[in-house]
N, C-alpha and C positions, 0 to 999 in steps of 0.2 A: 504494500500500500504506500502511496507514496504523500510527502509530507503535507502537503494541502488537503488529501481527502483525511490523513488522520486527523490534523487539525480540524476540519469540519463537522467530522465525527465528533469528537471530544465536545466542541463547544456544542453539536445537535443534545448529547446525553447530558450535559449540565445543564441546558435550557430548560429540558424534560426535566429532569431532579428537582430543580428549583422552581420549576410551575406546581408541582405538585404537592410541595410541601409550600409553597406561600397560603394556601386556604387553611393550613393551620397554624393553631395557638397553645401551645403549651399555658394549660390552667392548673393551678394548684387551690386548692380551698381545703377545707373540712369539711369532711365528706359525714354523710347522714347517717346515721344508725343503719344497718341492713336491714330490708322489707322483708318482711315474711318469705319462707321459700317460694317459690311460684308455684303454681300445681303443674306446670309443665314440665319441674325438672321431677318430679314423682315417676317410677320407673327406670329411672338412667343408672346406669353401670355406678357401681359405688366411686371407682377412680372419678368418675367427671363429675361427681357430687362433693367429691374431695376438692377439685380444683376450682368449683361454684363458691364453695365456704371460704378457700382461702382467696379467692377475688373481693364477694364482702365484707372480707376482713381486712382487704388494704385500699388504699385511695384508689378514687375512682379516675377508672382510666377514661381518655376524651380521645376518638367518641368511648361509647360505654363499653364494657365487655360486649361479647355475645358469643352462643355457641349454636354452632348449624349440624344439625342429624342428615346424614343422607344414606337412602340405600343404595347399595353396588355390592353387585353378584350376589344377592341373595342375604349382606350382613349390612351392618349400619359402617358407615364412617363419620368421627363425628369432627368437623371441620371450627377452629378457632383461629377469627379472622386479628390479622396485626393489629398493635392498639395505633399505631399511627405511622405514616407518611412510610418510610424505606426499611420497615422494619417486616422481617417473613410471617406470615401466616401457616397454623399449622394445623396438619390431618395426621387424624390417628386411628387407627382400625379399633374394633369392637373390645379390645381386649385394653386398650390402652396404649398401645404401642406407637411411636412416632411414622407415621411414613412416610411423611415428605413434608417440603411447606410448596402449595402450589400458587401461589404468587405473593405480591411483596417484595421486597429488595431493592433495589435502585433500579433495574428492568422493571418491578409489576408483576413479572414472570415465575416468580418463585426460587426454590434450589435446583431447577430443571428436572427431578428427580420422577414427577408426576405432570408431566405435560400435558397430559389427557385430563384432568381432570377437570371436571366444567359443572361446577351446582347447576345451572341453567338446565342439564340435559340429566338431570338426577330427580328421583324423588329427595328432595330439601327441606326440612323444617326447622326455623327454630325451635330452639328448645329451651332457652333460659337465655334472656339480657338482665345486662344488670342495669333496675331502676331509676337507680341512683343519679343524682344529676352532678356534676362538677360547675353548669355555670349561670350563672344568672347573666341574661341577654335585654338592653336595655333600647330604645327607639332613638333617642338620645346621649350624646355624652355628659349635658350639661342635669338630665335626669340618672345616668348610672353615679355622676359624681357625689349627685348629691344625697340618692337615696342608699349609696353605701359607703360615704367618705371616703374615698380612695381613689387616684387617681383613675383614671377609663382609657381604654386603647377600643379602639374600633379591629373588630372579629369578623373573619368572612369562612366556611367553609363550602364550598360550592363545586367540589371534584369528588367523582366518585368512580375510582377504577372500572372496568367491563367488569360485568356480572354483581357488582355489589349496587346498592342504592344511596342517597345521600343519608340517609338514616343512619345505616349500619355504619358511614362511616364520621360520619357527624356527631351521632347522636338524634337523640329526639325532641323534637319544639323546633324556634328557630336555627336557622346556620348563619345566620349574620347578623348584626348589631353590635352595641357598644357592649364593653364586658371590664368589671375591674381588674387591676392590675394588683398582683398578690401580692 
């Protein structure tokens, strides 16, 4: 390859990197007491009920947790999507076992390990988010200042990889507004 198209290249894959992560905002707050279990995670493999407790047991991540059940060949896999921007998302078979993360990373792509995998063309369901909120979103700067004395930065989250929604990756309520500064 020669120096100008790697050049090209380079600054094409930084452009993408950094679009992607400009729609988020690292939020830290105090997070709320944990909600009740959901009755959705009722039935699930004891390991992913283990890794539900210790999510409401630590700050909440933005967007929220979530975990996706899907069937393939006949078993469940249950897919837990990255808490944000270039960080890998991971699939683990019925038993608990890792096996793979199929996208996320600085591609979106995943560890290449499961290419095939696609929620879209699976039976999919959630199965437990976590309620929990991390942010208060406000119309205003000069009402987030005032109704939580602290300064306000203006939040926008408005990208959502193929196959996920702005939700899952957002969170839930708004994706844009004023929001305080921790």
């Amino acid at each position: 390859m020669n120096q100008k198209k790697f050049i090209g290249a380079t600054l094409l894959v930084l452009t993408v990197a950094l679009t992607g992560m400009a729609g988020y905002a690292v939020l830290k707050k105090e997070t709320a007491p944990a909600p009740a279990p959901s009755p959705l995670s009722d039935g699930l493999p004891e390991w992913v009920k283990k890794i539900i407790s210790e999510k409401e047991s630590s700050p909440v991540e933005n967007p929220p947790a979530l975990i996706v059940r899907c069937e393939s060949a006949e078993t469940f896999v249950y897919y837990f999507p990255a808490p944000c921007c270039d960080q890998l998302s991971t699939l683990y078979n019925a038993a608990g076992d890792i096996i793979c993360s199929p996208d996320g990373g600085i591609t979106g792509k995943g560890d290449g390990r499961c290419p095939d995998f696609d929620r879209s063309k699976l039976n999919c369901k959630s199965v437990w988010q976590d309620m929990r909120t991390t942010k208060q979103i406000f119309s205003s700067q000069e009402t987030c200042e005032r109704t939580t004395d602290k300064d306000c930065t203006y939040t926008m989250c408005d990208y959502a990889p193929p196959g996920k929604t702005i939700e899952e990756v957002c969170g839930p309520g708004p994706s844009k507004g004023w929001t305080p500064i921790q």
